[in-house]
N, C-alpha and C positions, 0 to 999 in steps of 0.2 A: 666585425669583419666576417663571420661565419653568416651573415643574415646577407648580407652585399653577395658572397660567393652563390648562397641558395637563391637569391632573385636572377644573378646573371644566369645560374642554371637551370633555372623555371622558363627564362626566358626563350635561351637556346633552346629549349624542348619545345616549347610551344612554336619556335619559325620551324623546326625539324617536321613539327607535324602539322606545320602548314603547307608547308613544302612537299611534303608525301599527299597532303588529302589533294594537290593543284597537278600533280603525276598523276595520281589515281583519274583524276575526272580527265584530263588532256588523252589516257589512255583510251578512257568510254569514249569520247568526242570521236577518236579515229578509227575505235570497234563498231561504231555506229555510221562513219564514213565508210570504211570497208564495206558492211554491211549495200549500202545505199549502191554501191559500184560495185558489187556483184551481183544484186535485184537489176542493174541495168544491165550487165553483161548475160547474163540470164535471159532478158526479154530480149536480146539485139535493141535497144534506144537509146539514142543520143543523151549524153551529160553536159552539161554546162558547171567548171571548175569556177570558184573563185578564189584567186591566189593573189594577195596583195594588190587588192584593188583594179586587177584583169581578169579576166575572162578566158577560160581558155572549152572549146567547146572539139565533143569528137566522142567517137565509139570505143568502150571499154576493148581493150586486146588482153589483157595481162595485169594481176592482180599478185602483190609479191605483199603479201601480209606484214603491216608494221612498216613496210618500208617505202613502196611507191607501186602507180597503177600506169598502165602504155595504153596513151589512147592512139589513134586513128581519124585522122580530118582530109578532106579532099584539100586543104589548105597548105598544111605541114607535113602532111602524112605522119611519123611517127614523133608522138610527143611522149615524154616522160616525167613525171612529177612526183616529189615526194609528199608522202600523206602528211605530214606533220605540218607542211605548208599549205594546207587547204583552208581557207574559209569555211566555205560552203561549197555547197553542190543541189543541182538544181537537174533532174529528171524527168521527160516528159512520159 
């Protein structure tokens, strides 16, 4: 009984700490997107978002760390997105 209870709790610990190490990196992924949208906001140049499979393209305005970026498009005018939904991002 005592060997069954040590596996189930080998077990938990090991998804615990896989589960933190998939935070840790999902956190870099959006330190590294911030990063990329304020080098654009910086230079004034167009981004191109990729958000489940669209496009969303427009000039950085506003950078709320952790949380979402306000672009600017002659299209929408003002768009808002949160970082944690980004794909990718694409900078010219």
């Amino acid at each position: 009984m005592t060997t069954k209870r040590n596996l189930i709790r080998q077990s938990l610990a090991a998804v615990l700490i896989c589960l933190s190490a998939g935070a840790a990196l999902a956190t870099d992924v959006i330190k590294g997107i911030e990063q990329a949208l304020a080098q654009a906001q910086q230079e004034k140049k167009g981004v191109t978002l990729y958000v489940q499979g669209q496009t969303v393209g427009g000039g950085v305005v506003r950078i709320e760390p952790g949380q979402w970026v306000e672009l600017r498009s002659q299209q929408y005018g003002r768009i808002i997105v949160r970082l944690d939904r980004i794909d990718g991002l694409a900078h010219s």
